[in-house]
C-alpha positions as CSV (number, residue, x, y, z in Angstrom):
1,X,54.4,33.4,87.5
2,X,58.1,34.3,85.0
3,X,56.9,37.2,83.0
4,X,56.5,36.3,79.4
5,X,54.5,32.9,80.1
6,X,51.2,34.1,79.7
7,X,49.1,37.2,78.9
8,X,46.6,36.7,82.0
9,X,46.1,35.1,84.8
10,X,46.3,31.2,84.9
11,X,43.3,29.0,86.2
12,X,43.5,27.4,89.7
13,X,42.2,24.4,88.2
14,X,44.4,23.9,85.5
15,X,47.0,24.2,88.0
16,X,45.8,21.6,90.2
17,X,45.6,19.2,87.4
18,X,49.2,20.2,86.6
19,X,50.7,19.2,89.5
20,X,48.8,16.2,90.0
21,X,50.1,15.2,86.7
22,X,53.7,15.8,87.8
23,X,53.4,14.5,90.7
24,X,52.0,10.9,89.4
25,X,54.1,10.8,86.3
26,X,50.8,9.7,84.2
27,X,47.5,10.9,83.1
28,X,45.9,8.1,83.9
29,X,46.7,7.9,87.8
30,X,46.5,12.2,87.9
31,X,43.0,11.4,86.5
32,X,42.1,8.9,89.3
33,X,44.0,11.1,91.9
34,X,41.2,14.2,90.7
35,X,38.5,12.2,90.0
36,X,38.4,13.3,86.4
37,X,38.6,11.4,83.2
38,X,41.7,11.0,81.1
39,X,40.4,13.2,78.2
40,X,39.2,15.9,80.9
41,X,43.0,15.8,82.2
42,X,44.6,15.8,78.9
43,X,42.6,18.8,77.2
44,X,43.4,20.6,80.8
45,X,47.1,20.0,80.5
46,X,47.2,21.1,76.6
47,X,45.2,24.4,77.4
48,X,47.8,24.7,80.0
49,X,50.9,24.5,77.5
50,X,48.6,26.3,75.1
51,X,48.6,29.0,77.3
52,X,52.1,28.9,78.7
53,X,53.4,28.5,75.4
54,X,55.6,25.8,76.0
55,X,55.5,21.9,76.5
56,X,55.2,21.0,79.8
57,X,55.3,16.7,79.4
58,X,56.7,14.3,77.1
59,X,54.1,11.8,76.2
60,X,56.2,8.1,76.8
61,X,54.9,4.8,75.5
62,X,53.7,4.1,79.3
63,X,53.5,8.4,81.3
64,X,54.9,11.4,80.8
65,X,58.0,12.8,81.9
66,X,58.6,16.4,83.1
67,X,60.0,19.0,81.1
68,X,62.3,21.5,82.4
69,X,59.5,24.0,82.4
70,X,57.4,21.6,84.1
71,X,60.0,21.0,86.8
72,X,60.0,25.3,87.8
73,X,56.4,25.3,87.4
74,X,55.5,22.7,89.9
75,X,58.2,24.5,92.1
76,X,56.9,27.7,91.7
77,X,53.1,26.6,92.3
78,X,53.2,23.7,94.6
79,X,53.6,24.8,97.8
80,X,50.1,27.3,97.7
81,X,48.1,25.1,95.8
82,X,49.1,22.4,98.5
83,X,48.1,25.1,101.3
84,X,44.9,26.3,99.3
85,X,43.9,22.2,99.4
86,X,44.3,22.4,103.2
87,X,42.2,25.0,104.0
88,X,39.8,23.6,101.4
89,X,39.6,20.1,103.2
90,X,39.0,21.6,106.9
91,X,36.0,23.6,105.4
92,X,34.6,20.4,103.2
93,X,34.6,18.7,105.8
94,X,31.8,17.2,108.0
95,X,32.3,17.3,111.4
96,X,30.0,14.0,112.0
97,X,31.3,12.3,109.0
98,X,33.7,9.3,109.7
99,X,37.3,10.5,108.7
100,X,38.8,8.7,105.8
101,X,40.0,5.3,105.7
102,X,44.0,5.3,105.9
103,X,45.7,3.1,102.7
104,X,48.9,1.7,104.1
105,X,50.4,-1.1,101.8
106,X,53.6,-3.2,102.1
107,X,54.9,-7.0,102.1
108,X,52.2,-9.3,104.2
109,X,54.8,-10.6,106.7
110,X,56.3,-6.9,107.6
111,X,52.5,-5.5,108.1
112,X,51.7,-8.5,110.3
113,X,55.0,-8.7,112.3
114,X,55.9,-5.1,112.6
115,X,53.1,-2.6,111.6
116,X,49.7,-3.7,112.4
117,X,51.0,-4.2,116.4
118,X,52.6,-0.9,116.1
119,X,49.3,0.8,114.5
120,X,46.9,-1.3,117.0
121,X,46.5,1.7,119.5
122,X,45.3,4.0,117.1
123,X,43.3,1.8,115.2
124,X,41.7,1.4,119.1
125,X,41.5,5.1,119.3
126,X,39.6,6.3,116.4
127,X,41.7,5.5,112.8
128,X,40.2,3.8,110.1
129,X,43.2,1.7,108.8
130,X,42.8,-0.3,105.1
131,X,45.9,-2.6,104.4
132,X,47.2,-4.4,101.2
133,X,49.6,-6.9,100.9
134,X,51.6,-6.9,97.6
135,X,54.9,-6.7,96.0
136,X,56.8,-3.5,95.4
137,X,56.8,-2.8,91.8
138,X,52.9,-3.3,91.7
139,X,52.2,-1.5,95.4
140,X,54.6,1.9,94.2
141,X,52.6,2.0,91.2
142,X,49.7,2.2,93.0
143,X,50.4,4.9,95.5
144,X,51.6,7.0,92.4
145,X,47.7,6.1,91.1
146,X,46.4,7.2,94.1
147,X,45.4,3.8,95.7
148,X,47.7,4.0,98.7
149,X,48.7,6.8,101.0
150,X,51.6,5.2,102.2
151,X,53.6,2.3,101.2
152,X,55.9,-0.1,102.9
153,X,58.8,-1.2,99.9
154,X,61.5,-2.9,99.9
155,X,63.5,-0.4,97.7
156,X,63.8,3.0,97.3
157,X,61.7,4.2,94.8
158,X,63.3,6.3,91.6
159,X,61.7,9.3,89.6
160,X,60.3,13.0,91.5
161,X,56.7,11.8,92.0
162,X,57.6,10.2,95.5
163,X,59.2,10.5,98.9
164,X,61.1,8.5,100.5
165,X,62.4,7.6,104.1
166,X,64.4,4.6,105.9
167,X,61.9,2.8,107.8
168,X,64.4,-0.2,109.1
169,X,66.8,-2.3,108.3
170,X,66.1,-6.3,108.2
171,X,68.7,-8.4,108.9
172,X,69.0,-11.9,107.4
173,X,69.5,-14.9,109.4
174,X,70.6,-18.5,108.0
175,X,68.2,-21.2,110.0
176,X,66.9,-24.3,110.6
177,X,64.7,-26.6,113.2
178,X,66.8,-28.2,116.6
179,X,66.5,-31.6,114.7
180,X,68.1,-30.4,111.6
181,X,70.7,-28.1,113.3
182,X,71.7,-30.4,115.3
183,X,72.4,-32.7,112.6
184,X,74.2,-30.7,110.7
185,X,76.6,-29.3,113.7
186,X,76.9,-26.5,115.5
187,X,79.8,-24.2,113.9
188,X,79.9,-26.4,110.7
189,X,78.7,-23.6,108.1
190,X,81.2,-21.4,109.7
191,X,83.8,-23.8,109.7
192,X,82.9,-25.1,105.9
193,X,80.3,-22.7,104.5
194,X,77.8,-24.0,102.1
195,X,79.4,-27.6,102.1
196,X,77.9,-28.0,105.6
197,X,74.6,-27.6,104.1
198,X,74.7,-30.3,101.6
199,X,71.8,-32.8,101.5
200,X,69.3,-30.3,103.7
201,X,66.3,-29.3,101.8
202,X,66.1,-25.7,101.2
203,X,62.7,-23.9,101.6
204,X,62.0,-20.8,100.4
205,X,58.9,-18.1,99.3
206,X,60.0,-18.1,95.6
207,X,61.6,-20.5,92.9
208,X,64.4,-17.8,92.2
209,X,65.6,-18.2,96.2
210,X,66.1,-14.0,96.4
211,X,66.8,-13.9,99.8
212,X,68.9,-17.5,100.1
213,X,70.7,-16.1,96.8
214,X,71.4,-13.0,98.5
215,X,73.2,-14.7,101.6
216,X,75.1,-16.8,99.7
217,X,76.9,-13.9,97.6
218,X,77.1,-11.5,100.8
219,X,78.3,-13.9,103.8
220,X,79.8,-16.7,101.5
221,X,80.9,-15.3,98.3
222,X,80.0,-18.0,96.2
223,X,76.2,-18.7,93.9
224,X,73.5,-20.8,95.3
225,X,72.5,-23.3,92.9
226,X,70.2,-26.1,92.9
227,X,66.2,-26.0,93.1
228,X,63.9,-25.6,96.8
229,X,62.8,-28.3,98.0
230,X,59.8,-26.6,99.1
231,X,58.2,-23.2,98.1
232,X,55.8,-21.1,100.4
233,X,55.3,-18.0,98.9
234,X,54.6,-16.3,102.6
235,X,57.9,-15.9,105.0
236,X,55.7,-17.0,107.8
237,X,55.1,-20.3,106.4
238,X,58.7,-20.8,105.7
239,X,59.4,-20.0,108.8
240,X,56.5,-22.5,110.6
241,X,57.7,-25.2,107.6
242,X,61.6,-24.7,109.1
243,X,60.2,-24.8,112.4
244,X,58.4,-28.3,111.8
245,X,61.7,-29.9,110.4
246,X,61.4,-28.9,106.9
247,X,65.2,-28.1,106.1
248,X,66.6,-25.1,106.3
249,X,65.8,-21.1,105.3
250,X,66.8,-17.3,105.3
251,X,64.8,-15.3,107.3
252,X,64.5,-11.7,108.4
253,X,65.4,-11.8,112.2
254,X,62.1,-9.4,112.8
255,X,60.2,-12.5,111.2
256,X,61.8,-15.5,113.3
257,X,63.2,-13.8,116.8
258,X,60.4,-14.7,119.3
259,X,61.5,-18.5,117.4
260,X,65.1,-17.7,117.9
261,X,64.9,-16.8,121.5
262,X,62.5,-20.0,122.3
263,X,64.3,-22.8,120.6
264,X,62.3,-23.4,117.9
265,X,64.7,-22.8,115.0
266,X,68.3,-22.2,115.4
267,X,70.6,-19.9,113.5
268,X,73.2,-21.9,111.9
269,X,75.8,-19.1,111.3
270,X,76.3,-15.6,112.8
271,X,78.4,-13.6,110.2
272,X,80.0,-10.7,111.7
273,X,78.6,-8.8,108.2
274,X,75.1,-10.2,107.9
275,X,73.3,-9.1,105.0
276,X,71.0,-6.2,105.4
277,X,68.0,-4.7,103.9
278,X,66.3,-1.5,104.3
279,X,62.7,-1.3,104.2
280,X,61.5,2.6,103.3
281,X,58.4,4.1,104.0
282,X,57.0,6.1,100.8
283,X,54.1,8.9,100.3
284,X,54.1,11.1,97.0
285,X,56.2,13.6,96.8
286,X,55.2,17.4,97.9
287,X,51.5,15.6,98.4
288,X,50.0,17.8,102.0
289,X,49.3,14.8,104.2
290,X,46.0,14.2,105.8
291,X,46.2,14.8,109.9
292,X,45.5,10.7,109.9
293,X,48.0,9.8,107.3
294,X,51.1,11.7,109.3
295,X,49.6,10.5,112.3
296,X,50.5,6.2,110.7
297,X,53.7,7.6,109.4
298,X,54.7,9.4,112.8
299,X,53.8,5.9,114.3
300,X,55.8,3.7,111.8
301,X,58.8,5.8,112.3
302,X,59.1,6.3,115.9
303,X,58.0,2.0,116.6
304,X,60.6,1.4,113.8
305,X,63.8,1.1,115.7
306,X,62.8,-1.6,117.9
307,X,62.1,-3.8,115.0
């Protein structure tokens, strides 16, 4: 520890609770990570600045945020408190005791298409997988509370408390059923763009059109305006609604290329620069990893490329 911060030595457990608190950005979700109550973690962390001398959080209206004493404590003291919680696990635990559930959350249709195939061998081999469907905001929250181990967003996460890393990129795909694409005319929306789309009902998973509104102002430079004509707030039943003749959609390609390659929707325009977006794959930050959890992230990473 930097000479001057305390007269004597400082307590493991205050430590622990220090880094959790860093790590989570919040007192709440350090609490729930230790099992502890709030109060219990807040009169550790002030005996800890008591004792240091210094402020080590800035209390915001929702968390904390990190001093710059914080920041070269948690460096100086994360790695061996992380390797002291290793050791501590292996000799908790019970060999005959079924290992810990694994928390993996993400978006429903990218579990279903992509992961749970992918995680289906080990699930036969031994793991004990739990999985939650969600949105991003709400599912990074809840790994920084402690709910999830691992999460499956859509953007990369801001702030120290997590980690990061490019899982794959999904490509967008402008289609539609046989009867309606071949209505409208193969070549049409590259010929024309968006004019060759008038009169076809638009379906889509939410009233703002996110993805439809992102194709428009990447592949045709221009807003999309006007209402769905249908909303399914699941990309598989948009997809199974453009399928059965509904009109027309953006999809991922992962979502819709078994119906690509069969017939059963049609892309209506191949841009040489189709829109892309990177899903990552997020744990806490500086967090040691139970054997099972790097043994789903190992998984995800290596099956991602040939999503």
């Amino acid at each position: 520890m930097p000479s001057g911060d305390t007269s004597g030595p400082l307590d493991l457990g205050l430590l622990r609770t220090f880094l959790a608190v860093h790590r989570s950005g919040s007192f709440t979700a350090a609490a729930r990570l230790l099992r502890l109550s709030q109060p219990t973690v807040t009169a550790q962390i002030r005996t800890l600045e008591q004792q240091l001398g210094r402020p080590l959080f800035e209390r915001l209206p929702r968390g904390v945020t990190a001093t710059a004493a914080a920041d070269a404590l948690a460096a100086e003291v994360a790695a061996p408190l992380d390797a002291l919680a290793a050791v501590a696990e292996r000799g908790s635990a019970d060999p005959g005791a079924p290992a810990e559930p694994v928390h993996l959350a993400g978006p429903a249709e990218f579990l279903g298409v992509c992961a749970m195939p992918a995680l289906a061998p080990l699930i036969g081999a031994g793991l004990r997988l739990r999985v939650t469907a969600g949105l991003t905001d709400d599912l990074l929250a809840g790994l920084r509370a402690g709910r999830y181990d691992l999460v499956v967003a859509t953007a990369r996460p801001r702030g120290r408390a997590l980690h990061a890393v490019p899982l794959a990129d999904e490509e967008f795909v402008l289609v539609a059923g046989p009867d309606w694409a071949a209505r409208i005319g193969a070549g049409r929306v590259a010929a024309e763009g968006p004019a060759a789309l008038r009169g076809v009902p638009l379906v889509t998973y939410a009233e703002d059109l996110p993805i439809a509104r992102r194709y428009w102002r990447h592949v045709f430079g221009t807003r999309l305006t006007g209402p769905a004509a249908a909303v399914v707030p699941d990309l598989r039943g948009v997809a199974a609604a453009v399928a059965g003749g509904a009109g027309f959609s953006v999809l991922p390609r992962y979502l819709c290329a078994a119906d690509l390659a069969s017939g059963a929707l049609v892309a209506l325009h191949e841009p040489e620069d189709p829109p892309i977006n990177t899903a990552w794959l997020v744990g806490r930050a500086g967090a040691a990893e139970p054997a099972a959890v790097a043994q789903v992230r190992a998984r995800l990473l290596a099956a991602a490329p040939a999503w």
